[in-house]
C-alpha positions in Angstrom: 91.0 67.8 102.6 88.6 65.8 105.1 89.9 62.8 104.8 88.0 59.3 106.5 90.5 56.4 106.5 89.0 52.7 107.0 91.6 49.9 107.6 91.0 47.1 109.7 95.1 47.0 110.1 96.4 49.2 113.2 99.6 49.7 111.4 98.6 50.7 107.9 96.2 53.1 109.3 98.8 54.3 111.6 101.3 54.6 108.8 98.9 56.2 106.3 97.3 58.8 108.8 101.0 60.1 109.6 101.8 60.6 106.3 98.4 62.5 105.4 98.8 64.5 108.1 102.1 66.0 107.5 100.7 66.6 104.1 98.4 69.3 105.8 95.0 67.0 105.3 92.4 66.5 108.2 92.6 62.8 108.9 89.9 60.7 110.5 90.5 56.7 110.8 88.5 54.1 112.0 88.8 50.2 112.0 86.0 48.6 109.7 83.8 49.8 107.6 80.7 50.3 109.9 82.4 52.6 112.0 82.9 54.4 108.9 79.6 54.3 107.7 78.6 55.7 111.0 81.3 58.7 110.8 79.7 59.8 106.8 76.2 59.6 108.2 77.1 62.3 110.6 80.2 64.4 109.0 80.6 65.4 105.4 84.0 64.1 103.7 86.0 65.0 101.1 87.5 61.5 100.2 87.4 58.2 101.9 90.0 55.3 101.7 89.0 52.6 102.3 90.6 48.9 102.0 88.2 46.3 100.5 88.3 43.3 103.0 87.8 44.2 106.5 85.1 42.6 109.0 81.4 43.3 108.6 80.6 45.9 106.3 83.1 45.1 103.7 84.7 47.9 101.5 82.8 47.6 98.7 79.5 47.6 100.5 80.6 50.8 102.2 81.6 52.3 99.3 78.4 51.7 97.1 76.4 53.2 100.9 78.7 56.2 100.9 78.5 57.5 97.2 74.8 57.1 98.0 74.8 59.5 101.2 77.5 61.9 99.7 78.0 61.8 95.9 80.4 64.5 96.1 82.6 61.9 98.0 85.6 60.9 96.2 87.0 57.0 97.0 89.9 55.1 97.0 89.9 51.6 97.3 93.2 50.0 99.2 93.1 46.0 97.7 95.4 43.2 97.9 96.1 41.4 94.1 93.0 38.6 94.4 90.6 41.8 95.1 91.4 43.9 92.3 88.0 43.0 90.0 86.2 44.4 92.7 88.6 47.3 92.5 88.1 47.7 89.0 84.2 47.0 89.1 84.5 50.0 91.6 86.1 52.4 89.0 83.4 51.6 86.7 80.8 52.5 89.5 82.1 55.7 90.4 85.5 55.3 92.7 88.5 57.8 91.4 91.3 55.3 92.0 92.7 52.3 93.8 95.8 50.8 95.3 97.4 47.6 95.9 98.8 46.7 99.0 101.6 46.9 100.0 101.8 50.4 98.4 104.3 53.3 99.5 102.8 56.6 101.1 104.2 58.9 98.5 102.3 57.2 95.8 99.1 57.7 98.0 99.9 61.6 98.4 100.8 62.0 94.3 96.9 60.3 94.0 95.4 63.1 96.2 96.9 65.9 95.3 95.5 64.9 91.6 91.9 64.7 93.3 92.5 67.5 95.3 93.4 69.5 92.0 90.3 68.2 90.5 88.1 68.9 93.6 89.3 72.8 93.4 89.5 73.1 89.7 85.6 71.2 89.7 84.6 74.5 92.6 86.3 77.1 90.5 84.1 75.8 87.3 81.1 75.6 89.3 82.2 79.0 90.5 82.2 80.1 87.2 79.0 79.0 86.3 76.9 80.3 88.9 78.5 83.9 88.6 77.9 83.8 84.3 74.0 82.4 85.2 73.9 85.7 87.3 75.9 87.9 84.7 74.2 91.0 83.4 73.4 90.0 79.8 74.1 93.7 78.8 77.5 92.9 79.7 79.6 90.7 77.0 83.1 91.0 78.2 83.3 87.6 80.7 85.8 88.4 83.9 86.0 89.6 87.5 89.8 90.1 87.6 90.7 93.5 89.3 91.3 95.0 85.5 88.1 93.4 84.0 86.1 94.8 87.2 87.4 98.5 86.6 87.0 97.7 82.6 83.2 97.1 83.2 82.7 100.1 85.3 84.1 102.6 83.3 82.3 101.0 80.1 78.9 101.9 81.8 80.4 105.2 83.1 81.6 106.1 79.3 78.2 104.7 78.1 76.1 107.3 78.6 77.7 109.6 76.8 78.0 110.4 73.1 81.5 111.2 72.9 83.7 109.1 70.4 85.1 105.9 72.1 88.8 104.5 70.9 89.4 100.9 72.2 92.9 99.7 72.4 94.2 95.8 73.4 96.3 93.5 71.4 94.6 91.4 69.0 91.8 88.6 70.5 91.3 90.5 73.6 87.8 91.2 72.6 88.0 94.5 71.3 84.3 94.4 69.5 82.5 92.8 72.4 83.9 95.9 74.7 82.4 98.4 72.0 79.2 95.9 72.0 78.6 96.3 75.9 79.0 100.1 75.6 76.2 100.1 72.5 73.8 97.8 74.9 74.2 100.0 78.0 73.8 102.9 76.1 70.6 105.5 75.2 71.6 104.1 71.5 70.5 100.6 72.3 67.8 100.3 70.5 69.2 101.2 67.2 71.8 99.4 65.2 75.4 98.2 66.5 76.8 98.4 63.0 80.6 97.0 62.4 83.5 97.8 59.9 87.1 95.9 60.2 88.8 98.6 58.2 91.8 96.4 57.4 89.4 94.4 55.2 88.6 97.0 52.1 91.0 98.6 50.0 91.0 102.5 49.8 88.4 103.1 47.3 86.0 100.3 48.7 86.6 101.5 52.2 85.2 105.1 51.1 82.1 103.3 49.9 81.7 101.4 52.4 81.9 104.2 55.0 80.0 106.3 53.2 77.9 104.5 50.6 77.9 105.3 46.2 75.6 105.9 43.6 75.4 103.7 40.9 78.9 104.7 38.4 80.5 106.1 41.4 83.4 103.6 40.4 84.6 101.0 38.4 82.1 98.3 39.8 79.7 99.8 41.6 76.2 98.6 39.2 74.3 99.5 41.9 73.6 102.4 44.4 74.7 101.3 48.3 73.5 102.5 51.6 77.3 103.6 53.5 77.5 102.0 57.0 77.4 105.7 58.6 74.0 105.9 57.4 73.0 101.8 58.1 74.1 102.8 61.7 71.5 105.9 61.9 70.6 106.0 65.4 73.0 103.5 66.7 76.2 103.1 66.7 79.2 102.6 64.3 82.0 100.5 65.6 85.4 101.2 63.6 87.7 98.1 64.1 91.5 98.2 63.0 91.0 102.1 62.8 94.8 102.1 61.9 94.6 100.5 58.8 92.5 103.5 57.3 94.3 104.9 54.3 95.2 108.9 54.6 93.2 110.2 52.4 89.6 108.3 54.1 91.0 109.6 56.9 90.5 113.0 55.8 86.8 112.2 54.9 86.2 110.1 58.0 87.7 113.8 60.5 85.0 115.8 58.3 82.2 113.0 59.7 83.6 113.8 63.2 84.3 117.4 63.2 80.8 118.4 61.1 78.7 115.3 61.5 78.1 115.3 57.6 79.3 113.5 54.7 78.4 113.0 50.6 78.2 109.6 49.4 80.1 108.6 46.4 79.1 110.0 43.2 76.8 112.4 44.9 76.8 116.2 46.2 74.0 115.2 48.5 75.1 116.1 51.9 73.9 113.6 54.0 73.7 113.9 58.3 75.5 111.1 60.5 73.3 110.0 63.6 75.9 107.8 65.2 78.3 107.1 68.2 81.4 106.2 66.8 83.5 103.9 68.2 86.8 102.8 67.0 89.6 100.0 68.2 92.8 98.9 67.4 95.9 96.9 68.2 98.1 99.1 67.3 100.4 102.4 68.7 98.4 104.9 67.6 101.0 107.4 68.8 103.7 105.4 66.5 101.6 105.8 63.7 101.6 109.0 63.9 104.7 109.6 64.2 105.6 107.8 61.1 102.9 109.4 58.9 100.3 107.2 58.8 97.7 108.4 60.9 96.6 112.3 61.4 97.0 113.9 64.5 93.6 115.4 64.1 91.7 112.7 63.9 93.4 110.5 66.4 92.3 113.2 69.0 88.9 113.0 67.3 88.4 109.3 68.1 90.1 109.4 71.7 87.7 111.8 73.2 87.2 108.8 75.7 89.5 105.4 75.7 89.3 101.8 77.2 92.3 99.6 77.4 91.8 95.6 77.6 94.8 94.0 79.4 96.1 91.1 77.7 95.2 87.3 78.9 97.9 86.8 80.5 97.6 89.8 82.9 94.2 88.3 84.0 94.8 84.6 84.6 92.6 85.0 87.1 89.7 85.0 84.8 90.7 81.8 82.9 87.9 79.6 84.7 85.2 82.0 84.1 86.3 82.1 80.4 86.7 78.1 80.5 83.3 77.9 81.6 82.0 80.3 79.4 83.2 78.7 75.9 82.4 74.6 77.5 78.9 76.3 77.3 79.5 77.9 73.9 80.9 75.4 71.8 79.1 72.0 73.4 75.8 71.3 71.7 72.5 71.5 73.6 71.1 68.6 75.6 75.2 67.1 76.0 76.8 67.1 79.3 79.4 69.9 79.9 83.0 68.4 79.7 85.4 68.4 82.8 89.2 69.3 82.2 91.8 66.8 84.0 94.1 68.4 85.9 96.8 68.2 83.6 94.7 70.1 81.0 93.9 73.2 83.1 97.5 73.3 84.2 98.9 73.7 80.8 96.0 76.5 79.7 97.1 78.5 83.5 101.0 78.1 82.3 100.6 79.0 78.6 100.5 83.1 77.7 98.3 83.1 74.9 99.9 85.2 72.3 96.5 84.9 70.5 94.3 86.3 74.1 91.1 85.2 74.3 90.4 84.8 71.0 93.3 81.6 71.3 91.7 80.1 74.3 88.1 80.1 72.5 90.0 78.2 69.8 91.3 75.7 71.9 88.2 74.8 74.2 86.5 74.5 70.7 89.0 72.0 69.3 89.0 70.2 73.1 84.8 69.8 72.6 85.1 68.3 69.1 87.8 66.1 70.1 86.5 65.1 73.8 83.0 64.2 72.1 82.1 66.1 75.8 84.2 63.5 78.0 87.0 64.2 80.2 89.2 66.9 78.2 92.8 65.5 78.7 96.1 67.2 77.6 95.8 65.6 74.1 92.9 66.8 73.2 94.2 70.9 73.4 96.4 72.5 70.8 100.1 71.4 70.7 101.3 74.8 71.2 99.4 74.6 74.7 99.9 71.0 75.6 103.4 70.1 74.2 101.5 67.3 73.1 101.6 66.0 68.9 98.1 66.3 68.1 95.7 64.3 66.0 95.3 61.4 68.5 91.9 61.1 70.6 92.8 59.2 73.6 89.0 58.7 74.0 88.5 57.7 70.6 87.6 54.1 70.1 89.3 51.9 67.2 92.8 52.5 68.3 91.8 56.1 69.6 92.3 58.0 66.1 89.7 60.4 65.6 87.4 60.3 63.3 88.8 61.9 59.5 85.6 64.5 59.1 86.0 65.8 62.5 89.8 66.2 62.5 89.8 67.9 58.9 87.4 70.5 60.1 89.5 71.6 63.0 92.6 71.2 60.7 90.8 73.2 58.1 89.2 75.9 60.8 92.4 76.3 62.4 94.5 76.6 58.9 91.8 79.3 57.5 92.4 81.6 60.7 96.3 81.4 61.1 96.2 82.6 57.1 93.6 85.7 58.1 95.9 86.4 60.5 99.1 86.2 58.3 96.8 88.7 56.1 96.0 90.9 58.7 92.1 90.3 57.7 92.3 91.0 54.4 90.6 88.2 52.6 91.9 89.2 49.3 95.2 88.3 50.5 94.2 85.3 52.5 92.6 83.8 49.7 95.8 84.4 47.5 98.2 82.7 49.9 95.2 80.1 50.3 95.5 79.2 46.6 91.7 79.7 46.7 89.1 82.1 45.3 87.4 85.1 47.1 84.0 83.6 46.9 85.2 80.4 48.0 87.0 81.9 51.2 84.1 83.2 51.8 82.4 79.6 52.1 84.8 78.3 54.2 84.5 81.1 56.4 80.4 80.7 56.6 80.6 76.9 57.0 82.8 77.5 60.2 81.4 80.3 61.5 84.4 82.7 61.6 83.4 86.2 61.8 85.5 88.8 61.4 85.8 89.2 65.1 87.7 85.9 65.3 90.4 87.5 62.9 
């Protein structure tokens, strides 16, 4: 960093500028604080120190001048014990940090690496947010790692076509917003993206679903229903957890494929599919095969063309664009965007994320409600991130425990999805292990906006 040093003490500013300088930094000293006025009228700076008492210009009048000229400057205030009010008013005004002399030089360089961590995680974010205020908003999938880059190209190179899509990535890498970016660049725009987690119906339900019923068609079905094949006319029909699909609607779904017809339920009607299908899933299709539990046929079927999204971990170079992109998401309009300490971004670059994506969504959402859009510190992220025992808002006033409502609904999203999970998406299940109804699953799910994306 450009560093200005103000010290009205030949040795201290002798001593200090050595030791910055074999830290790498660009050091710059003068002897009271005019001269240093002088220098930040002329010469942008990264961080000034600067002791409080020196002759004319006094630190704390050259402070408050030189947050005025460069409010990107960061300041630290050097101050023997009786000036440390003025230190402290400082803080309160905008300085990062202070120092009481006599001090040792290592503790100085521990406090600028911290700022210079901040300053470069601050220009990554900023980074980040001018490149997603220029992003194509055709294009969902946030990244410009090397693997996202050559993702995005051969999304719109596979996006003209009609040809069957399979999309393969471990769970939470964003599987459906992939298939979503293909619809949107697509001649099938205009119609409907329709979407089916095929993990979430049982056989018979999954048919009707697919396909649609008349009314007697089965046990249940009071009513005739429109199949998703036919809601999709025009558009497309995403397939997600393809590999769930029982054998025999397998059978039915390769007669879709291979004739572009199917009957509905209860019917002999033979009805036409208009549709792009596209179809995802976390699993080894290959495997599945191979065990008996998904036909050869129709795998070839659906990977006429494939995608692969790399996990999280493999593209950690995305992680501030993705940062950025949920602050934006999950903080409500009209609040400032928080900032993450430097702690906090260091545990999210050194954690794999099991859970992709999808897991760091989950935790910049949880860092928002619990922030209230301050600093996000350490404390505030999951404790399978942090290493940190959660339910303590360091920000919090009255003893920093955060408010009961707020931490329930966290608690209770958080619960709801690690059970989904446990169920593989099947809300039947979920709601079993939950203790709860169906219906009132359901609720839950609404009132926290979990989609079946999020699963």
């Amino acid at each position: 960093m450009k560093i200005l040093l103000a010290d009205d003490e030949p040795t201290i500013r002798l001593a200090v500028a050595d030791a910055l300088d074999q830290a790498g930094h660009n050091v710059r000293t003068v002897g009271d604080g005019a001269s240093a006025w002088d220098v930040l009228q002329s010469d942008v700076q990264d961080l000034l120190i600067s002791d409080i008492r020196m002759p004319g210009m006094d630190g704390m009048t050259l402070f408050r001048k030189a947050k005025q000229e460069q409010p990107e400057l960061d300041v630290i205030l050097m101050t023997a014990f009786a000036e440390v009010s003025d230190a402290v008013r400082a803080l309160k005004e905008g300085a990062v940090d202070y120092l009481m002399k006599p001090f040792d030089n290592e503790e100085l360089l521990i406090r600028i690496d911290r700022i210079e961590n901040q300053r470069a995680l601050a220009h990554q974010l900023t980074q980040a947010r001018d490149e997603l205020s220029h992003q194509d908003p055709a294009r969902l999938v946030v990244g410009d790692s090397p693997a996202m880059v050559r993702l995005n190209r051969l999304a719109e190179t596979v996006a003209d076509s009609e040809a069957p899509i399979l999309i393969a990535g471990e769970s939470g890498t964003g599987k459906e917003l992939v298939a979503r970016t293909v619809h949107k660049l697509s001649p099938r725009a205009a119609g409907p993206f329709v979407a089916v987690n095929c993990a979430a119906f049982p056989e018979t339900l999954l048919e009707a679903e697919l396909f649609g019923h008349e009314r007697g068609a089965f046990t249940g079905a009071h009513a005739p229903r429109t199949g998703r094949f036919e809601a999709a006319r025009g558009g497309t029909l995403f397939l997600d957890e393809v590999a769930e699909i029982p054998i025999t609607a397998q059978a039915k779904l390769l007669r879709v494929l291979q004739d572009g017809t199917f009957e509905p339920l209860g019917t002999n009607t033979t009805m036409t599919a208009d549709v792009r299908v596209i179809s995802a899933t976390h699993r080894d299709l290959r495997s599945r095969i191979g065990e008996g539990l998904f036909r050869e046929d129709l795998f070839y079927r659906l990977n006429v063309l494939d995608l692969e999204i790399p996990p999280l971990r493999e593209r950690r170079s995305d992680l501030p664009l993705l940062i950025e992109h949920f602050l934006r998401k999950h903080v409500r309009p009209g609040v400032p965007i928080p900032a993450l300490s430097p702690e906090a971004f260091a545990a999210i670059s050194e954690y794999a994320f099991p859970g992709n994506v999808r897991e760091l969504e989950h935790a910049i959402h949880r860092a928002v409600v619990l922030s209230r859009s301050q600093t996000i510190e350490l404390a505030h992220l999951p404790e399978s991130i942090s290493g940190v025992a959660n339910g303590v808002d360091p920000d919090a006033g009255d003893g920093g425990i955060t408010p009961l409502h707020d931490a329930t609904r966290v608690f209770e999203k958080e619960y709801l999805l690690r059970a989904l999970r446990m169920a593989e998406g099947k809300k039947m299940r979920a709601a079993e292990m939950l203790g709860i109804s169906r219906k009132n699953l359901w609720e839950k799910l609404k009132s926290h906006g979990i989609n079946e994306v999020e699963v």
